[in-house]
N, C-alpha and C positions, 0 to 999 in steps of 0.2 A: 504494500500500500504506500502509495505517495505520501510527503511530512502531511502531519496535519490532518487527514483522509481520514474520517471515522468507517472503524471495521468491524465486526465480528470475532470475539476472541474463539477461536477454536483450540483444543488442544488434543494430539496426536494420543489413539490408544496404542500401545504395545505392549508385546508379551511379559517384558520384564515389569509392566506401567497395567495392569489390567483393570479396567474398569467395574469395578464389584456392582455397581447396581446401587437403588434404592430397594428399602424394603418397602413390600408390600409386590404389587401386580406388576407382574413382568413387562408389559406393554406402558408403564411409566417409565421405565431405566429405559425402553427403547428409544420412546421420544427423546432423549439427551443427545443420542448418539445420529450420526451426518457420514453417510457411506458416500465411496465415490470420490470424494473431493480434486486429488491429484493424480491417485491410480483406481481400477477398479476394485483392487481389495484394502485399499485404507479407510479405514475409521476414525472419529473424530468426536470427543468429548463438545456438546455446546455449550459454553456455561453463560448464556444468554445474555453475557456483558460486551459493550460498544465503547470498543478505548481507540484512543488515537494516538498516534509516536510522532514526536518532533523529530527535530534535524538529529539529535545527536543521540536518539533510541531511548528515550525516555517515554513509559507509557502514561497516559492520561484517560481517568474513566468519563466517560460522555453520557452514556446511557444504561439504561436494565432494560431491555425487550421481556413481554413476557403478559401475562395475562390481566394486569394490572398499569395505571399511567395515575399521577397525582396533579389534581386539580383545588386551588382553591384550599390547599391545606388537609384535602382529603382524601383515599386512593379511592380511585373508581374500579372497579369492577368489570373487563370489557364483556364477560359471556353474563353479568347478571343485567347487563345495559342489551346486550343480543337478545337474553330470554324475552327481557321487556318487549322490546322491537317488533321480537317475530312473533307475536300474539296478534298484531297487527294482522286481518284478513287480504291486504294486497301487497303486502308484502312476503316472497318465498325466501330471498335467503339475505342476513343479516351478517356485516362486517365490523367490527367498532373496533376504534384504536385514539389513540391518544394523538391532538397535533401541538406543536407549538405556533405561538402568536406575539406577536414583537408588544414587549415591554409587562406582558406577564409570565411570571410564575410558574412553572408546573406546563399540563399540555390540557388543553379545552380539547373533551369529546366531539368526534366524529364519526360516522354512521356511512358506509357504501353497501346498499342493499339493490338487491332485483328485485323484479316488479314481478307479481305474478299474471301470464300472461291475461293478456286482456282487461289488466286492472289497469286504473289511474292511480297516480300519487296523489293523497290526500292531506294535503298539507295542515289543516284546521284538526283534522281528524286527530293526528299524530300528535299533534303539540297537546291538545288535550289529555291524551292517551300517556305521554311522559312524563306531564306535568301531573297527572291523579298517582302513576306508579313507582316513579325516580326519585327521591330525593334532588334536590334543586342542582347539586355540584354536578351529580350522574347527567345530567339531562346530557346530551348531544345538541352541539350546539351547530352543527354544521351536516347535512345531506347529501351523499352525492350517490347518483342512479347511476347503474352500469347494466349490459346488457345480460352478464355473465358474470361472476367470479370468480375471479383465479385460486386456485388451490396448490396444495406445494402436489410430491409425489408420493407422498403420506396422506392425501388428501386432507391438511388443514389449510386455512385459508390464508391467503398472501398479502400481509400489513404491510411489511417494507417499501414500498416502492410509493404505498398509497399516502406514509407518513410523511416520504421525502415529498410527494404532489401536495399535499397538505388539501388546501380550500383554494390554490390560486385558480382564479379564473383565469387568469392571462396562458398557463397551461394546462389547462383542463380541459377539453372539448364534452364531456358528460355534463348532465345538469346538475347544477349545484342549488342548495337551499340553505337559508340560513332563518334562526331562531328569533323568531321575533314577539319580543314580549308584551309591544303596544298593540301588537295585529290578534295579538294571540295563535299564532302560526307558522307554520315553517315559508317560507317565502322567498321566492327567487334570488339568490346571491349575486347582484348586479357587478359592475365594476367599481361604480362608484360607493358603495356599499363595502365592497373589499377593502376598498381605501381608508374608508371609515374604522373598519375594523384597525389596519395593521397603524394609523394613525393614533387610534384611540379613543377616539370621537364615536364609535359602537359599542355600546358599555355592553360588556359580555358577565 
């Protein structure tokens, strides 16, 4: 990785290094583990931490990936913000992860869900729907529709790429929606609107 470049800590299993497992159900110790990487039979410890290295090999922690992101002084929960979601009837399948946003704290919720065919997004619907079952910090604060969603080759679902896209409209070609507490609704994420947010001027 280039200076600077946040990565992915992996670490090499070997025979004299063996990785013993967690207790409990075997298909918990497997999720840690990342086959494939450089040859076809190396294995790789994930310890779900994102450090970056300066010029002179010094590591630096940036992130924790992982089923939880902290908003507002609180950890969110991403699969009990899903469960909520996908109780929603036009909604099939439900994404949530954490993003950052200039000049706060922690990472404000975000939601990439599909539509179930032949539904609309109901924007009125939804906010009501988060607002009776989330706690106010949980709420998602940001929407975005995709056609499909990607899953790894473990079949769980792929936050990475959606974290580094965040909410910018300027690269997003999918619709975006954003939380709106005077409308009482989820409501098209304009450009102007963006600005608002990464400015400040959008009290989240």
């Amino acid at each position: 990785m280039p200076p600077g470049e946040p990565g992915l800590l992996l670490s090499r299993v070997l025979g004299r290094h063996p990785f013993l497992g967690y207790r409990g159900p075997r298909e918990l110790s497997e999720r840690k583990l990342v086959r494939k990487v450089r040859r076809p039979d190396d294995v790789y410890y994930n310890s779900g931490d994102v450090l970056s290295m300066d010029i002179e090999g010094f590591l630096y922690f940036r992130d924790r990936l992982g089923d939880t992101f902290r908003w507002k002084g609180e950890n969110v929960s991403t699969r009990e913000v899903e469960g909520v979601l996908s109780l929603m009837d036009f909604l099939q399948e439900v994404n949530v992860y954490g993003v950052p946003v200039p000049g706060y704290e922690g990472k404000v919720g975000m939601a990439t869900v599909q539509l179930v065919p032949g539904q609309a997004f109901d924007g009125q619907r939804l906010y009501q729907h988060v607002r009776t079952w989330l706690p106010a910090y949980a709420v998602p604060h940001f929407i975005r529709i995709q056609d499909t969603l990607e899953i790894t080759r473990t079949f769980k679902l792929v936050k990475s790429h959606l974290v580094r896209e965040g909410f910018n409209v300027g690269v997003i070609a999918d619709s975006l929606f954003v939380l709106d507490n005077q409308a009482q609704a989820f409501r098209p994420l304009t450009q102007e609107i963006y600005q608002a947010v990464c400015k400040g001027t959008w009290r989240l």
